[in-house]
N, C-alpha and C positions, 0 to 999 in steps of 0.2 A: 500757462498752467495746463496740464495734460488733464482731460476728464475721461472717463469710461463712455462711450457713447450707447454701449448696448448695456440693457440692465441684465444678468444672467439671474437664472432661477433653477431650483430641479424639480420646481412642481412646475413643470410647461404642457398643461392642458390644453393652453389654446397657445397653437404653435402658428407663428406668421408667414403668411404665403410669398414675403421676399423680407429680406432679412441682408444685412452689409456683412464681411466678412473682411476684417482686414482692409475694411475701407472699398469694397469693391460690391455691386450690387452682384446676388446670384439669383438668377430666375427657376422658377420648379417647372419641371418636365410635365408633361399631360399621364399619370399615372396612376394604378388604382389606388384606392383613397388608403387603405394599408400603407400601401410602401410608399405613396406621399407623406404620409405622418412621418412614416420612419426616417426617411433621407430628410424630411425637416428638418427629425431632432440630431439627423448626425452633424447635419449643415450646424445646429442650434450650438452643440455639444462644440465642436471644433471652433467657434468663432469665438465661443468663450471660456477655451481651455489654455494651455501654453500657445505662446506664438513662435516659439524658439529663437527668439532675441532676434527677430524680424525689424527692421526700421521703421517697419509703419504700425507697429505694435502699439498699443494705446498702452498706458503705464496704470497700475492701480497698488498700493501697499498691501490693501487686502485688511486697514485697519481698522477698528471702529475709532479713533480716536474723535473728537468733538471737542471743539471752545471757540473761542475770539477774544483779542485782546489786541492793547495798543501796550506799543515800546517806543516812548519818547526817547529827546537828548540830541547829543552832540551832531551836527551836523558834518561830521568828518567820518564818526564811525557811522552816519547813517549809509555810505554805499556799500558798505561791508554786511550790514544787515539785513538792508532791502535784500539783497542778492540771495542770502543765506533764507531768508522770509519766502522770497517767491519759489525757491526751489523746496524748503519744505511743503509748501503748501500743493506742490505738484506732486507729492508725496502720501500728503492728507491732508484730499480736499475736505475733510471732514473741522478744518480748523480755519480761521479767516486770521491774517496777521496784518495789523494794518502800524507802518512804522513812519515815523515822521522827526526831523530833525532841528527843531528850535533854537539849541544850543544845550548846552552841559549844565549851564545854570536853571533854564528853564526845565530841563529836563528833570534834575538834583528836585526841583521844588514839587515838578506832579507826583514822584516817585516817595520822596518822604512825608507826601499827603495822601498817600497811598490810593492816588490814579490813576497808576502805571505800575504791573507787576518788575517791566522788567525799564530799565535807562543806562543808554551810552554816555558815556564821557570820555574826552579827552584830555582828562586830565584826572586827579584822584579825587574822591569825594573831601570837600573842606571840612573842616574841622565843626563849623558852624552849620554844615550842612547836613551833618553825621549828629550833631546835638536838638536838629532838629528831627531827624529820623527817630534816635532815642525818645523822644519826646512823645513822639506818634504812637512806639513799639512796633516797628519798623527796624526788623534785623535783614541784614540783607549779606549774600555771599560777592565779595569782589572780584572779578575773574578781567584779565589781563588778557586785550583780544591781538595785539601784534604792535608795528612797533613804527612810527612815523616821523618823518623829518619835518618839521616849519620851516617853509619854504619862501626865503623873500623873494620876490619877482617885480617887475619891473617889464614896460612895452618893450615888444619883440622888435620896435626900430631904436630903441633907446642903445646905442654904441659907446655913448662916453662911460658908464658904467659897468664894471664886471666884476670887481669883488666890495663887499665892505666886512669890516671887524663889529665887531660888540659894540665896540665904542662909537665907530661911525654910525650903528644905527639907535646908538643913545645919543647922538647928538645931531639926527633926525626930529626921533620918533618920543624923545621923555618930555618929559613937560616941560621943560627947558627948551626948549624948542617949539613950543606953543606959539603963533603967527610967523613960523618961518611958511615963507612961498616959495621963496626959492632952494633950490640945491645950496646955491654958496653963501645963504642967511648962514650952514650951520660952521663956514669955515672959520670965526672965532673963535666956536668952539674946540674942533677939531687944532688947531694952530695952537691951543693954552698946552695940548698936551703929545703934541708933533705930529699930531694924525695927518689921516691925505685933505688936500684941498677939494672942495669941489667945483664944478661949472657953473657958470653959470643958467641955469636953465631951470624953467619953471616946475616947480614941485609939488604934486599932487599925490595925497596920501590916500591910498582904499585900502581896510583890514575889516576884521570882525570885532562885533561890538563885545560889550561886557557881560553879556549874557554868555558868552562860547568861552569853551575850553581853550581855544587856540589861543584867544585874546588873554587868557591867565598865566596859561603856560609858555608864552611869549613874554609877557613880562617879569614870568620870575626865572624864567633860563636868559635872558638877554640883558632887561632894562636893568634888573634886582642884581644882576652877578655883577653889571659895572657899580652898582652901589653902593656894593660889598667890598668893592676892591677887588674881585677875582677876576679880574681883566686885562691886569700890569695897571690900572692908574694909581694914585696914591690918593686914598677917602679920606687920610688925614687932612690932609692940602688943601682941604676944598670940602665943601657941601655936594653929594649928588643927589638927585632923586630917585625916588623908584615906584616910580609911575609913568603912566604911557599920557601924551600930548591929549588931552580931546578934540583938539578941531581938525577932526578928519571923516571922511564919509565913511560910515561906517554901514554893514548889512550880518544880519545871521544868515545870509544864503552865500554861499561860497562863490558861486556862478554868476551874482551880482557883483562880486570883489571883481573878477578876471574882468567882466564887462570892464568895471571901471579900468583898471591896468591896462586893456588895451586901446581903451578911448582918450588915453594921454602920451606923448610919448616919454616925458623924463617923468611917468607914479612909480610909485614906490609903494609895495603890502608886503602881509604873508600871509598863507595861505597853507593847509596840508599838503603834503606832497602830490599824491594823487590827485588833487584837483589841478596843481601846478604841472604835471607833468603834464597831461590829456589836455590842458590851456599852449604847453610851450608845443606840446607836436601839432595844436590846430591853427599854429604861428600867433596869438593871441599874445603871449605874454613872454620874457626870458627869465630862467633862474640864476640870480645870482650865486655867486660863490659867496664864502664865507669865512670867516677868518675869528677865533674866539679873541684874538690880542691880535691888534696892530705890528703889523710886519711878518705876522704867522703866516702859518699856511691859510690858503685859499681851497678850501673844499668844496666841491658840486654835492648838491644832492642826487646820490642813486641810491638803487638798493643795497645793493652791497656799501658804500657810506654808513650808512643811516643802519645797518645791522650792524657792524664793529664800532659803533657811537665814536667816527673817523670825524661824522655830519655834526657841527655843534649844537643844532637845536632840534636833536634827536627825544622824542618820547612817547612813551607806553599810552596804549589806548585803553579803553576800558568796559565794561558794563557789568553793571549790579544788577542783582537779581534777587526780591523778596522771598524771603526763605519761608513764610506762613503761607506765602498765594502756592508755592509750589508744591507743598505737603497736602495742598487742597484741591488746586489745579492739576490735574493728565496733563491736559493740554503742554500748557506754561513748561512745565517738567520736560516733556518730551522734546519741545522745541528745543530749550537751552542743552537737552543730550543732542541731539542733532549740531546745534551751533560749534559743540566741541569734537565733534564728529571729524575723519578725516576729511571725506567730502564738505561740512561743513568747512574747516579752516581752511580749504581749500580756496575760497570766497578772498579772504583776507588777502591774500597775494594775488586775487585775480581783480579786486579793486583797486589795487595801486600801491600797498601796503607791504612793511615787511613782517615774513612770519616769526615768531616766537622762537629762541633755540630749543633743541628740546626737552632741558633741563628745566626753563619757565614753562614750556606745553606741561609738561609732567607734573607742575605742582600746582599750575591752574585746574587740570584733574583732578587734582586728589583735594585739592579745595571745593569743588564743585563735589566729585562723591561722597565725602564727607561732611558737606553742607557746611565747610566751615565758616562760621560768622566774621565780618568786620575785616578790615584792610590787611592783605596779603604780605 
């Protein structure tokens, strides 16, 4: 955070006999006590005037802006925030932002208890979670912060593995697959409907729990679409589920998932992209490819993927924002113009994310200037 180290004034009666300039002490001459005052206050005037965009220029907005608050939620848009948070705050120090990443669910609950002005998510506010905002009077603006791929990964020594479908990680990861240890527990299943076989080798699961967005929006883009049938299987033929396995270690911290993936070598999660990417270049973990139907294509997640929704378990990130606190709040207000800010969304691509095209940037705008209420 940038601070002003000198406080300037223009009542300077009592003027200091050494004084920093630009970060560098300057000592006064032996001079009659007149034109001592006076070179003071030119020394005084010049330290605290323009620096002319000098590098060692202290940074100040010059606002009076004033508040504090917290912004719970998702733990995937929290690097996106944090980022956006500490650079406001070097902007106006006059505001403290303190943000923290629970998960989507937990976040959804301080926010429609009105604990929390503002909350990320990764995924969109549920239906039950929006009847309970109603309930509070708790109107809130949804704003669309960029755009993320679910990333499955797997240890960076793990070789026998490089793609799977939908279906291979429904026949993992659904509840149907509940005490599988092994890889080749799930090749019955896989075999009823031609998929690939797997190895044999020990199977260790780490994802996010039930509280994260990632853990909802994973199950209804992956486990929910083989359920559905939109994956080539036939749901007439058969019973599926659509729900995810419980016995698996589960964490709301993203950074405890990769721990685990790199502490086994045949686990299996997912994870956001950006935590998965900054895991597979620290050699921690590998990203699998992806296939939505068995036999398809095999997609990697990058950016460019994951923007043309090329990546199958591409989706929108999010943060709401209480429409009463900000009519009330500077603060709060100012922040979230900032977060929509060029500089701000510049954050979103510099955390690992992809940005918005500009037709969504443009209407997440005019939902925010327009304070429009409830989902976009």
């Amino acid at each position: 955070m940038f601070k002003n180290s000198t406080s300037c004034h223009s009542d300077s009666t009592v003027l200091p006999k050494r004084l920093t300039a630009r970060g560098r002490n300057v000592a006064l001459p032996a001079l009659p006590s007149l034109l001592a005052a006076l070179f003071v206050f030119a020394l005084f005037a010049a330290a605290c005037g323009s620096s002319g965009g000098s590098e060692d220029a202290t940074v100040s907005s010059g606002s009076s802006t004033e508040g504090s608050f917290l912004i719970s939620g998702s733990s995937t848009v929290f690097p996106i925030v944090q980022l956006q948070a500490e650079r406001y705050e070097s902007r106006e120090p006059g505001v403290a932002i303190a943000v923290e990443g629970p998960g989507s669910g937990d976040g959804a609950k301080k926010f429609c208890a009105g604990e929390v002005p503002i909350a990320n998510a990764s995924r969109q506010l549920k239906d039950e979670e929006i009847e309970i905002c109603d309930a509070a009077g708790i109107s809130f603006v949804e704003l669309k912060r960029g755009i993320d791929g679910i990333s499955v990964i797997t240890s960076a020594d793990n070789d026998a593995i490089d793609c799977v479908s939908f279906n291979d990680l429904y026949a993992l990861l659904s509840d149907e697959a509940i005490g599988f240890s092994n890889w080749s527990d799930a090749n019955e299943l896989t075999a009823s409907w031609g998929g690939q076989q797997f190895p044999d080798a020990q199977l260790d699961v780490f994802g996010p729990g039930e509280e994260s967005g990632t853990f909802d929006s994973f199950t209804e883009i992956v486990i929910e679409a083989v359920g559905k049938g939109n994956t080539g299987l036939d749901g007439e033929s058969r019973e599926f589920v659509e729900i995810i396995r419980p016995d698996y270690t589960s964490s709301p911290d993203d950074n405890v998932i990769i721990e685990g993936i790199a502490s086994s070598t045949y686990s299996l999660g997912w994870v956001g992209y950006a935590f998965a990417q900054e895991a597979t270049e620290a050699g921690k973990s590998k990203m699998l490819q992806v296939a939505k139907q068995d036999g398809g294509d095999c997609v990697s997640p990058t950016p460019e993927t994951i923007a043309a929704a090329e990546f199958p378990i591409a989706r929108f990130l999010y943060t709401y924002v209480n429409i009463d606190v900000v009519a009330n709040d500077p603060s709060v207000a100012d922040f979230v113009d900032y977060m929509l800010s060029d500089d701000g969304l510049a954050a979103v691509t510099e955390a690992g994310y992809v940005a918005l095209p500009d037709a969504e940037s443009g209407a997440v705008l005019d939902a925010w200037t327009n304070r429009t209420p409830g989902r976009q």
